[in-house]
C-alpha positions as CSV (number, residue, x, y, z in Angstrom):
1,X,103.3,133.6,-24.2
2,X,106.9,133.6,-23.0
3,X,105.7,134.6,-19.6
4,X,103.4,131.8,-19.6
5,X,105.9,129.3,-20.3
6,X,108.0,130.6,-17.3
7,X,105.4,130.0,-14.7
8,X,104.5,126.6,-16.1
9,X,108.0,125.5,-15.4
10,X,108.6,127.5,-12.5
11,X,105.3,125.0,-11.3
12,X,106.5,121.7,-12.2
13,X,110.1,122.4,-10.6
14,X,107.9,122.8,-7.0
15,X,106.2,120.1,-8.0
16,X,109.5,117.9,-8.6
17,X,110.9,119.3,-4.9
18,X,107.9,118.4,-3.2
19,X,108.3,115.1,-4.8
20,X,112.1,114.6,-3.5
21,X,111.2,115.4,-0.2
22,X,108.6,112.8,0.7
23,X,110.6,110.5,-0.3
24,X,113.8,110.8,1.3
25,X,112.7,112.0,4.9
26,X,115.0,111.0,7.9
27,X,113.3,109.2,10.8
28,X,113.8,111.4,14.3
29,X,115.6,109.5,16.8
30,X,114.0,108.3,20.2
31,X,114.6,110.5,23.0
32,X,117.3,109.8,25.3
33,X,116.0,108.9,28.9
34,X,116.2,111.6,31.7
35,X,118.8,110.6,34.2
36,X,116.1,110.5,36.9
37,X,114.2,107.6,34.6
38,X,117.4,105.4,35.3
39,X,116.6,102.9,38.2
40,X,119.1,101.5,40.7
41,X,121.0,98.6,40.1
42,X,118.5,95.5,41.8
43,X,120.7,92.9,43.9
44,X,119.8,89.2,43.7
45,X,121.3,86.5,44.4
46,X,122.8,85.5,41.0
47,X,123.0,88.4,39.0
48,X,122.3,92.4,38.6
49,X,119.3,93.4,36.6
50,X,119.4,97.2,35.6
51,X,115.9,98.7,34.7
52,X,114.9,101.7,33.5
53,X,112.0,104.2,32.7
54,X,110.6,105.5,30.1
55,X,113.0,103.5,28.1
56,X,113.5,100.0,26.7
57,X,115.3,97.4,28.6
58,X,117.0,94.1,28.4
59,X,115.3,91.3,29.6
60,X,117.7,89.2,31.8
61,X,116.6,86.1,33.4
62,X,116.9,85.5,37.1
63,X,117.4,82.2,39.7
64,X,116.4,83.7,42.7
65,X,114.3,86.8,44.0
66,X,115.8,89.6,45.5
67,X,116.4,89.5,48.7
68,X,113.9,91.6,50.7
69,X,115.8,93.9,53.7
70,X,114.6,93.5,57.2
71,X,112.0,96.3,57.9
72,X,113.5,96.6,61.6
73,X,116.1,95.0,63.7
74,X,113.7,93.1,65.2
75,X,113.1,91.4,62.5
76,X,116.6,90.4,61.6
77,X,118.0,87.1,62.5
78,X,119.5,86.8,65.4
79,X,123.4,86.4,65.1
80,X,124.1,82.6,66.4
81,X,126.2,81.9,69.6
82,X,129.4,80.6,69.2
83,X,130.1,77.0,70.4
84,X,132.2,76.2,73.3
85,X,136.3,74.9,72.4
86,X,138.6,73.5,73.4
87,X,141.7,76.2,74.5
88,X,144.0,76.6,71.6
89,X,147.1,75.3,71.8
90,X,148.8,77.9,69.6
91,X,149.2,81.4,70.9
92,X,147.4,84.2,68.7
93,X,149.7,85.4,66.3
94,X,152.3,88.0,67.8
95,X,152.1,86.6,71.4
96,X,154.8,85.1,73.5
97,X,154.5,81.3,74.7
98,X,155.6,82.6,78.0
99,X,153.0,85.1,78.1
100,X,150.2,82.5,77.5
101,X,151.5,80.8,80.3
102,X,150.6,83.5,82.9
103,X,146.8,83.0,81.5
104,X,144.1,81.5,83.8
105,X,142.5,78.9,82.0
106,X,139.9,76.2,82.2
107,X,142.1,73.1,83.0
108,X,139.4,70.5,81.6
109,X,139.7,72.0,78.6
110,X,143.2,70.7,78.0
111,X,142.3,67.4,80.4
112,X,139.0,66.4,79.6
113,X,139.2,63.0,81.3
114,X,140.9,64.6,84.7
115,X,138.7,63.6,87.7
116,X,137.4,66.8,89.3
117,X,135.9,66.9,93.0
118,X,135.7,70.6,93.1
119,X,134.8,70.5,96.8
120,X,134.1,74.3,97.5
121,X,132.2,74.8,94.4
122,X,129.9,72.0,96.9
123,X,128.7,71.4,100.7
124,X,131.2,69.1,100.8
125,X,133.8,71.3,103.2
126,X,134.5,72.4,106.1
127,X,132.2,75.4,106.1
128,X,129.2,73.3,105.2
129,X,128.5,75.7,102.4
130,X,129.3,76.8,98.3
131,X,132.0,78.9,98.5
132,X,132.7,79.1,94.6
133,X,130.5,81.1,92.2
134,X,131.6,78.6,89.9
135,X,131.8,74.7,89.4
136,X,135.0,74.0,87.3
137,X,138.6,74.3,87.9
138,X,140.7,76.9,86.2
139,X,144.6,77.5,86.7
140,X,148.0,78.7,85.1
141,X,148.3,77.4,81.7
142,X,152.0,77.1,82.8
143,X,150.9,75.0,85.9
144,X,147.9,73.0,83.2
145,X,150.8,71.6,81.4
146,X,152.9,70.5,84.3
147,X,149.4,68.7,85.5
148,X,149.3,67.1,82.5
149,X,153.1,65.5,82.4
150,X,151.9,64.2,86.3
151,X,149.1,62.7,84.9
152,X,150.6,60.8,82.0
153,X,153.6,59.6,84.4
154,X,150.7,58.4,87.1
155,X,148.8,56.6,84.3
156,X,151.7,54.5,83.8
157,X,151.2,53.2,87.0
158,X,147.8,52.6,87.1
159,X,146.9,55.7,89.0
160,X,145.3,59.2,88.1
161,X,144.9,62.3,89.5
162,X,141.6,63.7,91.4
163,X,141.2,67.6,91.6
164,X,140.1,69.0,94.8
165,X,140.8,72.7,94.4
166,X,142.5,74.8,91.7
167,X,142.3,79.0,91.6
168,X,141.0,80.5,94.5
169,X,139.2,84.5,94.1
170,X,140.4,86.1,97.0
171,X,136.7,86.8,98.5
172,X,136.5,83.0,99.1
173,X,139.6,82.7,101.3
174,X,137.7,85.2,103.7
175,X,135.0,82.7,103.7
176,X,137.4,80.1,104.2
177,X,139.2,82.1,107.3
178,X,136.5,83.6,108.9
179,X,134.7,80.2,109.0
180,X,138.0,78.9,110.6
181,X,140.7,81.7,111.5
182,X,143.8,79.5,112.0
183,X,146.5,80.7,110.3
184,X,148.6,77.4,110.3
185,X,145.6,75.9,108.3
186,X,143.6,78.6,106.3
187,X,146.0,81.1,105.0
188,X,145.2,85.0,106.7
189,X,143.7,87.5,103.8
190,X,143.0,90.1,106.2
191,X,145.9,92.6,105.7
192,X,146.7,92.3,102.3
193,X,147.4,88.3,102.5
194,X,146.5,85.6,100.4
195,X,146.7,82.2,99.5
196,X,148.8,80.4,97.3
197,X,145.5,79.2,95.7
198,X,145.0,82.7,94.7
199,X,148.0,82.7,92.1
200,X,146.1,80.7,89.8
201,X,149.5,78.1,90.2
202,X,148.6,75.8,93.4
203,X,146.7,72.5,93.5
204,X,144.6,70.0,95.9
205,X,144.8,66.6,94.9
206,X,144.8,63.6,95.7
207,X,145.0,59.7,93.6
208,X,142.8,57.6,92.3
209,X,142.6,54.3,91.0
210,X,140.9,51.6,89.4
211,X,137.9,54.3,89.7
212,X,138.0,54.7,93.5
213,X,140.0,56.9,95.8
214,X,142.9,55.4,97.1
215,X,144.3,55.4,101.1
216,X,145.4,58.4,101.6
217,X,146.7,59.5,105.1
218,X,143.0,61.9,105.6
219,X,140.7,63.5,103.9
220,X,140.4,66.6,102.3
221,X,141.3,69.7,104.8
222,X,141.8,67.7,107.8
223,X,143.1,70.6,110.2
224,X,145.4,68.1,112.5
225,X,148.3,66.0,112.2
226,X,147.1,63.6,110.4
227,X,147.2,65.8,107.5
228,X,150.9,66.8,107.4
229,X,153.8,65.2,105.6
230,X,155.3,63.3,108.7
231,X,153.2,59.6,107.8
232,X,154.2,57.8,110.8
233,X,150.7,57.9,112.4
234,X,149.1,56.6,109.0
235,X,148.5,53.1,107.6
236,X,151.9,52.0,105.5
237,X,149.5,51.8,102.2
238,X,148.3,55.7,103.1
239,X,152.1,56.3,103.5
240,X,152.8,55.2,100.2
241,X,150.4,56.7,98.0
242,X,151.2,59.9,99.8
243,X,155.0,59.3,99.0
244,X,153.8,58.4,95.2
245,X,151.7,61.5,94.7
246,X,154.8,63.6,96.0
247,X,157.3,62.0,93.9
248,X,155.7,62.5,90.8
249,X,154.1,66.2,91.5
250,X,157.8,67.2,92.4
251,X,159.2,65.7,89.6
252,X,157.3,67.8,87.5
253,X,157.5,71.2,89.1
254,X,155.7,71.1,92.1
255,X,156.4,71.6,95.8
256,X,154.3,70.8,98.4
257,X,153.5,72.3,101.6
258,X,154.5,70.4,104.9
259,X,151.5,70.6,106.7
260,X,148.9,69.5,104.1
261,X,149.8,66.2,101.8
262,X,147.5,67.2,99.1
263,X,148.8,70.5,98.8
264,X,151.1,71.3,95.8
265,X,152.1,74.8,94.7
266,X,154.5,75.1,90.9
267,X,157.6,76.2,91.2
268,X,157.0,79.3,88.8
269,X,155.6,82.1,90.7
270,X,153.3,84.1,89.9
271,X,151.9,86.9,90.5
272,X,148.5,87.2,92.2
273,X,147.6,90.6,91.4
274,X,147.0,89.2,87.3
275,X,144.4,87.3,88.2
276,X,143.1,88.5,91.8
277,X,140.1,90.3,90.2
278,X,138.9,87.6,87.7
279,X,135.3,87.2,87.3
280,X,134.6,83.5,86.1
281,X,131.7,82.2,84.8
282,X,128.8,80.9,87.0
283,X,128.1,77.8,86.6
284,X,131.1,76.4,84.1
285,X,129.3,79.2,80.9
286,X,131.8,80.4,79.3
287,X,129.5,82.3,76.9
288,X,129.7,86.2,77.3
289,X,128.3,89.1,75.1
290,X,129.4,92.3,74.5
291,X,128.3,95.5,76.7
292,X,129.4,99.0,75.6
293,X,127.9,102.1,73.4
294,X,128.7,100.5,69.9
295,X,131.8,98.2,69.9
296,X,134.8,96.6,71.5
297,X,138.0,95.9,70.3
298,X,139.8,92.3,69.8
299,X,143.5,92.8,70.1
300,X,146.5,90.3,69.0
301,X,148.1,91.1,72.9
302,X,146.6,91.5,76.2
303,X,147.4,95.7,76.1
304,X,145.1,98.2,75.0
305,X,147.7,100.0,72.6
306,X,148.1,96.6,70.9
307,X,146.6,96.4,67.1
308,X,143.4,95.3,66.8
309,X,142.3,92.7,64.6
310,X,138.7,93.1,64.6
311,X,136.0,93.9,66.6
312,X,132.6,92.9,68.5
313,X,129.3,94.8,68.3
314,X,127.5,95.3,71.3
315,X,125.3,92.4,72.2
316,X,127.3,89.6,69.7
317,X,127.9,86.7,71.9
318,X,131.9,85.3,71.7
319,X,133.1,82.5,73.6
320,X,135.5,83.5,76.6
321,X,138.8,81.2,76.6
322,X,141.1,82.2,79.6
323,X,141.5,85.1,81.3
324,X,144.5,87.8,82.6
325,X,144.2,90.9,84.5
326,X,141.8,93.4,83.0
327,X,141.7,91.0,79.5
328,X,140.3,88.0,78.2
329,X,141.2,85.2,75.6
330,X,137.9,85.0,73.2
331,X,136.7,83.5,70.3
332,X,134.3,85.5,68.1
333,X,133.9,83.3,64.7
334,X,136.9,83.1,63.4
335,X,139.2,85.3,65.4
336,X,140.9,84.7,68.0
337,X,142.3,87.0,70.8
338,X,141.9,89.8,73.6
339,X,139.1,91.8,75.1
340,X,139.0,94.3,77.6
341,X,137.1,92.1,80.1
342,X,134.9,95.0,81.7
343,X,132.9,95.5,78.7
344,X,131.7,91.6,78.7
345,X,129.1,90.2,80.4
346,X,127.7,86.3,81.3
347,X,125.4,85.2,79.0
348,X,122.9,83.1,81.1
C-alpha cells in the first residue's frame, strides 16, 4: 500500500514539471546575418541606403535613383573645353611681377579695341605671301603695358594706334631675308642673327584717326628713303604725324630705329633665346590639350622643380595664356599657372 502511494506521487510530481515547462518556454532568437549577407552601402544622390540579406531592413525613402556608372569611357561625358580669357592681370601666386613681364602674351587680350593690320600674317607684304602661322599679335607683357600708356596718351588727341607687326619666330625672318637680303632693311638671321622683332619687345605701327590711316611719310616696309626718320622729302602733315607717333612711343619707353619710322623697339631688353622657340597657335586658338602617358603637371613658377598645384590628364583641354621658353601660362578650370609646353598640343 505504502509503495503504491509513493509511485502515485512520484506521477503527479512529473506531471506538475511537465506542466511548468510548457508554460514558461523562452523564444530562440533570430540568427544573426552572415557577414557575406551584408550588402554595400548604395550611393544616391540624397542619401545612403544600407541593405541586407537574409535579414530585415529599414525602409528609407529616396529623391533620386542611384546614379548608374558609365559601362566604358566611351560612354562618359566628355570633359567641356574651357572658354577663352582675358590674360590675368595678377601673377599666380608665388611669382614675381618682373617675371610676368618677360612673358609673350596675346596683346589684344589686354587691348581689345587696338587696331591690328597684322600684315605678314596676310599677302599684304613685300613677299606677296603669309609669312605667320598665326593671325594675332603677341608681345612682352612688359612692352603690352607700355603700348597701352601710348595708346591712352594718343586717344587724348584724337589719334590711336594701328599694329603692323609684333613678335617675330625666327623662321619668318629667313622668309623675310631670303625674299629680300639687304641687311640695311631686313635684319641678317643667317649666322646666329636676328631681329629685334624676335625679342618679343619691338613694334610696327603706325596712327590712325577718325577711323582712317593718317599721312604718314610711306607705307609699310618701304625699303628707300622715304622710310627713314629724316622727313624733309615728305609732305609737312606726313612730317608731323611721324614726329607725333615718336614723341609719344618715346615717352613711354620706346626707341625707334633711324631708318624705318614705324619701327619702335622698348627700352628693356630682352632676351631672344625665351621666346625664339615659341610655337603659337594657328589661326588666333588658343585651346590646347594635354599629350603625355598619364598626366602633366601645373606649377606656381615657370621651373620644373617648382611645386605643383595640380595637374592635367592626358587629353583634358586647358586654355593657353602666354608663353616663356620651354613653359606656358594656362588655365585649366580654376587653376591657374605653368605647363611644360612640349607635352601640349593645338586643339583644332
Amino acid at each position: 500500500m505504502r509503495k503504491k502511494m509513493l509511485l502515485l506521487l512520484l506521477a503527479l510530481l512529473v506531471l506538475m514539471l511537465c506542466a511548468c515547462a510548457n508554460g514558461a518556454q523562452t523564444p530562440t532568437p533570430a540568427p544573426t546575418p552572415a557577414p557575406e549577407d551584408i550588402a554595400e552601402p548604395v550611393t544616391t544622390a540624397s542619401v545612403q541606403v544600407f541593405t541586407t540579406v537574409g535579414g530585415q531592413s529599414a525602409s528609407v525613402e529616396v529623391e533620386d535613383e542611384p546614379a548608374a556608372e558609365p559601362e566604358s569611357e566611351e560612354e562618359a561625358a566628355p570633359t567641356p573645353m574651357p572658354t577663352p580669357v582675358p590674360l590675368p592681370e595678377d601673377a599666380p601666386s608665388g611669382e614675381n611681377t618682373a617675371v610676368r613681364d618677360l612673358e609673350l602674351v596675346r596683346v589684344l587680350s589686354y587691348m581689345p579695341d587696338l587696331q591690328v593690320d597684322l600684315k605678314y600674317a596676310t599677302e599684304d607684304n613685300y613677299t606677296h605671301k603669309v609669312v605667320y602661322t598665326f593671325d594675332e599679335p603677341y608681345l612682352r607683357l612688359g612692352t603690352v603695358r607700355k603700348l597701352i600708356q601710348a595708346q591712352a596718351q594718343l586717344k587724348e588727341r584724337g589719334y590711336e594706334l594701328v599694329l603692323w607687326d609684333a613678335f617675330r619666330p625666327n623662321e619668318a625672318q629667313f622668309i623675310l631675308f631670303d625674299a629680300f637680303p639687304h641687311g640695311n632693311y631686313v635684319a641678317n638671321p643667317y649666322g646666329g642673327g636676328h631681329s629685334s622683332h624676335t625679342n618679343g619687345g619691338t613694334v610696327d605701327v603706325a596712327l590712325m584717326k577718325d577711323g582712317e590711316l593718317c599721312e604718314l611719310p610711306s607705307g609699310f616696309d618701304e625699303f628707300s628713303a622715304l622710310g627713314d626718320r629724316n622727313y624733309g622729302d615728305v609732305s609737312a602733315e606726313a612730317a608731323s604725324n611721324a614726329r607725333l607717333l615718336e614723341q609719344i612711343m618715346t615717352a613711354n619707353g620706346f626707341t625707334g630705329y633711324f631708318g624705318e619710322w614705324w619701327h619702335y623697339s622698348d627700352n628693356t631688353g630682352y632676351n631672344y633665346a625665351d621666346v625664339e622657340s615659341a610655337v603659337l597657335p594657328e589661326h588666333g586658338t588658343r585651346v590646347y590639350e594635354s599629350e603625355c602617358n598619364e598626366y602633366i603637371n601645373i606649377r606656381k613658377v615657370a621651373n620644373t622643380s617648382a611645386e605643383a598645384i595640380g595637374n592635367i590628364p592626358d587629353g583634358e583641354q586647358m586654355v593657353v595664356l602666354s608663353y616663356l621658353s620651354d613653359f606656358c601660362l594656362i588655365q585649366y578650370g580654376e587653376l591657374t599657372g605653368y605647363v611644360n609646353a612640349h607635352f601640349i598640343k593645338p586643339v583644332y
